[in-house]
C-alpha positions in Angstrom: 28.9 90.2 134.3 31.8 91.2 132.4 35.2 91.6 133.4 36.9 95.1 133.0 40.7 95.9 133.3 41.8 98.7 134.4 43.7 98.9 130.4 39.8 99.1 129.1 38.8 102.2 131.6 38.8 106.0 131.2 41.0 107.6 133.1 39.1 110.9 134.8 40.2 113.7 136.4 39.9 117.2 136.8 42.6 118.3 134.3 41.1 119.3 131.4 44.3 118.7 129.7 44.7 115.2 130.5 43.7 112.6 127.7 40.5 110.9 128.6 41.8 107.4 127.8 45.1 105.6 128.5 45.4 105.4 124.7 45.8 109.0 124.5 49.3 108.6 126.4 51.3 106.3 124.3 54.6 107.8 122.7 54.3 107.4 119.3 56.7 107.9 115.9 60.2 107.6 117.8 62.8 106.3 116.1 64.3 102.9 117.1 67.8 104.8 117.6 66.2 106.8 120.4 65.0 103.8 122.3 68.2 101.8 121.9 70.0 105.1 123.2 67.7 105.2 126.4 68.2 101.7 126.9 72.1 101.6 126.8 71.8 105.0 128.8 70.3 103.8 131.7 71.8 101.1 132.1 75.4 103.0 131.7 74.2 104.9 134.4 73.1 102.2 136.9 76.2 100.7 136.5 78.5 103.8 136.9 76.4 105.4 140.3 76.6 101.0 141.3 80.4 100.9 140.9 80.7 104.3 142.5 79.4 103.3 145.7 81.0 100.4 145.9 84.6 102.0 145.2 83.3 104.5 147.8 82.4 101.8 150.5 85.4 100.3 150.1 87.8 103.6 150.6 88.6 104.3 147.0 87.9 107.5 146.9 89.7 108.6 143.7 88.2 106.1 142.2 84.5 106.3 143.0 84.3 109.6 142.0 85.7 108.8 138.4 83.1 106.4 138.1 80.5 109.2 139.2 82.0 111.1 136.7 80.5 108.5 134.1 77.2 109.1 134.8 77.0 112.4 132.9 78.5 111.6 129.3 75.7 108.9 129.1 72.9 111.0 130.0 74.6 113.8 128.1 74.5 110.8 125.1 70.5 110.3 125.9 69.3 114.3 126.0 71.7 115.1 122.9 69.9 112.0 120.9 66.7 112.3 121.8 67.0 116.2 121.1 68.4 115.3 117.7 65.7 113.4 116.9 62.7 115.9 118.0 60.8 113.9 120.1 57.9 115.5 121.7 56.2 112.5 123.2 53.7 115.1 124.7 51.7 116.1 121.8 
């Protein structure tokens, strides 16, 4: 008997929409620049929200919120790239 991963199965469902295979679902054609920019994104905003409540635990108040504050400009980075580049992993 033959082994089967889930990787090798169909996926089914009652979406008609859906792809029928998990090959169906991979993002293709986007550019390195995109990925690098998620990447250095997320982990811009990990480290601002981390540092926020940490300076918020510890009574800086002030502080903590301008290290809140440095959450948007990198997910304001990541939309404005990834809208530059057109990329409509969906299709």
């Amino acid at each position: 008997m033959a082994e089967c991963s889930v990787w090798d199965r169909e996926v089914t469902g009652s979406n008609p929409v859906a792809p029928t295979t998990l090959q169906g679902i991979l993002m293709k054609n986007i550019p390195l620049y995109v990925l690098i920019s998620r990447i250095f994104a997320v982990i811009c905003m990990s480290f601002a929200i981390a540092l926020g409540i940490i300076l918020l635990l510890a009574g800086y108040i002030l502080q903590s919120f301008v290290a809140f504050a440095f959450f948007f400009p990198a997910i304001m980075i990541m939309a404005f790239l990834e809208k530059k580049a057109d990329v409509n992993w969906r299709e």
